[in-house]
Structure formats: structure tokens, C-alpha cells
N, C-alpha and C positions, 0 to 999 in steps of 0.2 A: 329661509323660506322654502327653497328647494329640497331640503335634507333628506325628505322624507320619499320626494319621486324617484321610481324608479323607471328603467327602460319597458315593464310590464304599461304601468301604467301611460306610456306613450303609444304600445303598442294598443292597448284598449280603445284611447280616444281615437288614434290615427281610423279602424276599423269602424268606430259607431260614426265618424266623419260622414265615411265611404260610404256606408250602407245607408246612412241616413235611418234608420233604424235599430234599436237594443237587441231584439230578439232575433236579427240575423246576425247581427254582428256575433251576437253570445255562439248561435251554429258556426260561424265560421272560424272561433276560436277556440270553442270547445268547452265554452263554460258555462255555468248557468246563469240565468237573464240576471236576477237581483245582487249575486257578486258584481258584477260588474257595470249595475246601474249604481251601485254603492260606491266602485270603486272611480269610477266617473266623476259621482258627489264630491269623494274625499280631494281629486284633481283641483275641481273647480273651488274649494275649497281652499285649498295650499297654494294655488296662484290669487284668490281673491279676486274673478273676473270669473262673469258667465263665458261657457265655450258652445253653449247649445240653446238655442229657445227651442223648447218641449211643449205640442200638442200631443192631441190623440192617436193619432196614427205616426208621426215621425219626428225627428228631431233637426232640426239646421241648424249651421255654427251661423254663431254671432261674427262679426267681424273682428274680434278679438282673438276668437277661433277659426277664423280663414287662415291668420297670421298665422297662430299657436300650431296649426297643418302642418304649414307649409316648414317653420322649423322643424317638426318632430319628424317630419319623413328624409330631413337631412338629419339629424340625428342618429334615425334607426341607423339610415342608411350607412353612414361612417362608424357606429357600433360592429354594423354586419361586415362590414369591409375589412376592420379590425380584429373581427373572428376568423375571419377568412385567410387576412394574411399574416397573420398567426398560424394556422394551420399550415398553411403554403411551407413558410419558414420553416417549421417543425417537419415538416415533411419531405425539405429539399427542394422546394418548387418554387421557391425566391428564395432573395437573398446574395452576396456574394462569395465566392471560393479564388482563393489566392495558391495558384501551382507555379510552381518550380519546374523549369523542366534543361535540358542539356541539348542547344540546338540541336547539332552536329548528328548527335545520337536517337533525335526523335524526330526525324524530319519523316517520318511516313509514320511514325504511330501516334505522334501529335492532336494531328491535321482529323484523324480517321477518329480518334476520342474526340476530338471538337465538336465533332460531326453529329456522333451521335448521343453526346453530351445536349448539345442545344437544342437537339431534336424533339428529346422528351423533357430538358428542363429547361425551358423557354425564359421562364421569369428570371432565371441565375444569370449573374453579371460574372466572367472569367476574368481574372486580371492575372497576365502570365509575366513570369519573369526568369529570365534568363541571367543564370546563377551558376557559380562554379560548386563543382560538390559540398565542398565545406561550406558554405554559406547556404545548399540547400538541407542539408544535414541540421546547421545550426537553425535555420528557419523551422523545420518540422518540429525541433524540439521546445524552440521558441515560440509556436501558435502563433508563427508569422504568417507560414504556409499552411496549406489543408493537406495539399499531396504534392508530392514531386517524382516527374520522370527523369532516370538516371541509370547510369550505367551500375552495376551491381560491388555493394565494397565489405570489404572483411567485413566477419559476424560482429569484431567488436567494435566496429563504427555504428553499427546499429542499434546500440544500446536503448531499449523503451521505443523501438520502431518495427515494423513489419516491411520488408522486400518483398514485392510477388514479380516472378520473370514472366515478360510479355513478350520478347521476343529473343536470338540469340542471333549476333554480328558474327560474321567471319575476320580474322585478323590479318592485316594486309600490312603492307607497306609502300608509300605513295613517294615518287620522285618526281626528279623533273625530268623531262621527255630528252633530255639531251644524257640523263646518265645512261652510264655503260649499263646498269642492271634494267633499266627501262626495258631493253629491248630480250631480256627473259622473261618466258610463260609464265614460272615462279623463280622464286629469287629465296635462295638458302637461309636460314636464321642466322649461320654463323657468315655468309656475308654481308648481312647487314650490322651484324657484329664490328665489322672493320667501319663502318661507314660514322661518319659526324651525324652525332642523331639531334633532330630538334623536337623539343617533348613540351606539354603543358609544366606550368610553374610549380615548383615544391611547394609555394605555400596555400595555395588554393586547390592544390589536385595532389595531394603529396600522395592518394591510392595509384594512380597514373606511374609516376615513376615506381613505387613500388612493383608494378607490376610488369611494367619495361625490363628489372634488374631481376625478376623470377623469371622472365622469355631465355634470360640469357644465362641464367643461374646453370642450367646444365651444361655450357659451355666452359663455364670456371671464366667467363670476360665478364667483364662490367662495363655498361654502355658508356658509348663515348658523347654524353650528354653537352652541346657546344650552343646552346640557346634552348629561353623559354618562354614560351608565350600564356599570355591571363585565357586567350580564346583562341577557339578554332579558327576562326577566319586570318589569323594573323599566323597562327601555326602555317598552315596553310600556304599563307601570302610567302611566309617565308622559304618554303618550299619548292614551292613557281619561281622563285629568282637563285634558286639553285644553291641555298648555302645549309646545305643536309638535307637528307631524309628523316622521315615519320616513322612510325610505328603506330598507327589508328586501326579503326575497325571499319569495315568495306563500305565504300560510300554508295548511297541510295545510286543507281540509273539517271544520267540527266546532274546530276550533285558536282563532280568533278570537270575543272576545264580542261579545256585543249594545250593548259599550259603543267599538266600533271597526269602522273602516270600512276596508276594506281595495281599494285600487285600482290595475288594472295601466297604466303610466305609455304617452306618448306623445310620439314613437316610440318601441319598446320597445327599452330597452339590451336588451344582450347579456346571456341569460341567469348566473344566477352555477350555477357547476358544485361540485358537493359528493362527495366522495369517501373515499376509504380511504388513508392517506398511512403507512408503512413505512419502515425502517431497509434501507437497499440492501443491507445486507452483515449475516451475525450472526442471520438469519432462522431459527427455530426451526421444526420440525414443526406445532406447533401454534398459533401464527402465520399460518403458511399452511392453514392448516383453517379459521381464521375469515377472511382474506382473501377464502378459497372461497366460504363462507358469506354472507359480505358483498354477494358478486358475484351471488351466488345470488337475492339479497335485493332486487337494486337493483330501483327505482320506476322503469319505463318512462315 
């Protein structure tokens, strides 16, 4: 029975409802009077029930067309709402984004993309997760994740990915307050060379030890790697109870306790570069809205 109406034809009757009259209704929608006294006809027609008793001068709904109202202005109204968040969608402005990010490493650029993430995209839902590189690596290519912030890894882990650097860490090395190199300004590469180092795991950070064993490459030593941990806070914990030192990059103001020493090395490696790392192809509106935001965000 319905086959044939369309959302026009709700819009038409909802109007000559309102106006109680054809020939306003027809100005306010921009059509002329007999289309749309035709097109009323063929309504009342396809439902088999009058929606209007017609005099001279105006028209009233029947009580069948009080009802037949009050549906269709739920109708438009959730049609319209559907174009809208459609649009929204497409546009970034709802919807949800799933990031990756490396606490340790984004605890001030994070927080500062959140900010002005949510600021202009109100409707997006964040759902963040805390991931070791390789499982954000693998998420980006698996359209697990939209974006993830991370410390920056050889060109060919990036394969079908874009790296952009938002910010550059300086490279330290954190004790415990009671070692002897604690209580130097800076502390030499080839002393910590000597030292029990405690690093993240081969199989989750395998770019991490690689790049522990290029600090030291120019020494002809290779690190005395004697524990590993999945995360920083356990790196860390281990650290505070004194069984090795670290090799990290400088922890934010306020980050490090009273039970760790944190010092920048000498001469200082090349900073490590920490960034926003993306799917090159497949990129979403609202994707690039937190990208923006990221960028927004970065720590000078």
C-alpha cells in the first residue's frame, strides 16, 4: 500500500496541515497550488482514509490526519536526523577513532591532542589503548586502529604507513639514587656501557633493543642486557629497587620519583623522535581531525 509514498509527499501534507491552507502551503514550499493539491489527492488515496475536510477558504485534518501529523513529523524528523548524521560521519564530527599511543612517550602530547581533539570534535568517542609498538604497528595495518602515537622505527617497519615527528626526546639514563653515576651532571655512554642494563622486551619492542645496541655500536660493546620488561612502569619499578639501569628518553617534569635519578648521557645520542604514525591509503575524515589535533598538540 505504502510503495508508492515518498518522504516529499509527507513533507507536503505535514505543510498544508500547518498552514491550514493549499495556497500558502504551495509559497512556503515553492510549488505550485494544483501539483500539490494533486499530490495530497494521490496521499489520501494510497492510505484509503480522508486527512483533510475541505471548504472554501481552508482545509482541517480529520482525526485520522491529527494522527497521520503527528507520525510524519516523527518521520521527517528521524529521515533528517539520518542526513545529518550521515554527514557528521563523513565529515568527522561523529563516530568513533580507536589510537594507539606509548604512555611513557606521550604523556604531554597526548593529553594536549585530547584537548584539542574534543574541542572541535565533540561528537567522536576516543577509545585509547596502550600498546607496545608491534601491536600498534600491527593494529594500523589491521584497521584496528585509526592513528597511533609512538616513538619513530626504521623506514621498513613502516611499510604502507606514514610517520610524521611531533615532537624530539632527549636520551638519558635513569638510576637509582643510590648509584655511584647518580651523583654525576652527565654520565658517559661508555659508562653505562659497563653497567646491567634493563631494557623493554625483544618480542614486543624488538626497535628498542635495536637501538640500545646502535648507542653502543661505536664503542665495539654490546649491552649488558640483564632483564626485560612488557611496560614502562615495570621498567621503571625495576629500576627504583636498584637491579640495573635504563637507557629511556627524558622523562616529562613531575614523571620521575624520588626513588630514580634521571640523567642526560655524554655525548648526547641523537635525540629519539616520537610521532603520529597512519594508514597511507583508507584515511577517514575523522582520522584527519585527530591527526590535526595531534599536530596541534605537539611539545616544541
Amino acid at each position: 500500500m505504502l510503495a508508492q509514498m515518498e518522504l516529499r509527499h509527507l513533507r507536503y501534507f505535514v505543510a498544508v496541515a500547518e498552514e491550514q491552507n493549499v495556497t500558502r502551503a504551495a509559497m512556503r514550499l515553492h510549488v505550485s497550488q494544483p501539483p500539490l493539491s494533486r499530490q495530497i489527492r494521490n496521499l489520501e488515496d494510497e492510505l484509503g482514509v480522508a486527512l483533510f475536510d475541505h471548504d472554501a477558504n481552508a482545509v482541517r485534518l480529520t482525526e485520522a490526519g491529527r494522527v497521520f501529523l503527528t507520525e510524519a513529523r516523527m518521520i521527517l524528523q528521524r529521515a533528517e536526523g539520518a542526513v545529518q548524521m550521515a554527514k557528521d560521519v563523513a565529515g568527522g564530527k561523529r563516530g568513533e577513532i580507536q589510537i594507539g599511543y606509548a604512555p611513557s612517550l606521550t604523556v604531554e602530547l597526548l593529553p594536549r591532542a585530547l584537548r584539542y581533539f574534543r574541542k572541535s570534535n565533540p561528537g567522536v568517542r576516543v577509545r585509547l589503548h596502550d600498546l607496545s609498538t608491534q601491536e600498534m604497528l600491527r593494529g594500523l595495518r589491521d584497521g584496528k586502529l585509526h592513528a597511533a602515537l609512538l616513538v619513530q622505527t626504521p623506514p621498513k617497519t613502516l611499510s604502507g604507513l606514514v610517520f610524521e615527528e611531533l615532537q624530539r626526546l632527549a636520551v638519558c639514563v635513569a638510576l637509582h639514587p643510590a648509584h655511584p653515576l647518580a651523583r654525576a651532571r652527565r654520565v658517559g655512554l661508555e659508562q653505562v656501557a659497563k653497567e646491567h642494563l634493563i631494557a623493554f622486551t625483544l618480542a614486543d619492542y624488538p626497535e628498542h633493543q635495536a637501538w640500545i645496541a646502535g648507542l653502543f655500536a661505536p664503542l665495539n660493546r654490546s649491552p649488558q642486557i640483564v632483564e626485560e620488561h612488557d611496560s614502562f612502569t615495570s621498567l621503571i619499578a625495576a629500576v627504583e629497587s636498584g637491579r640495573g639501569v635504563a637507557v629511556i628518553a627524558q622523562l616529562p617534569n613531575g614523571l620521575a620519583s624520588s626513588r630514580l635519578k634521571v640523567r642526560p648521557l655524554q655525548p648526547a645520542p641523537p635525540p629519539l623522535g616520537v610521532g603520529i604514525a597512519y594508514r597511507r591509503k583508507f584515511r577517514s575524515a575523522v582520522t584527519d581531525n585527530f591527526i590535526d589535533a595531534a599536530k596541534r598538540g605537539k611539545v616544541d
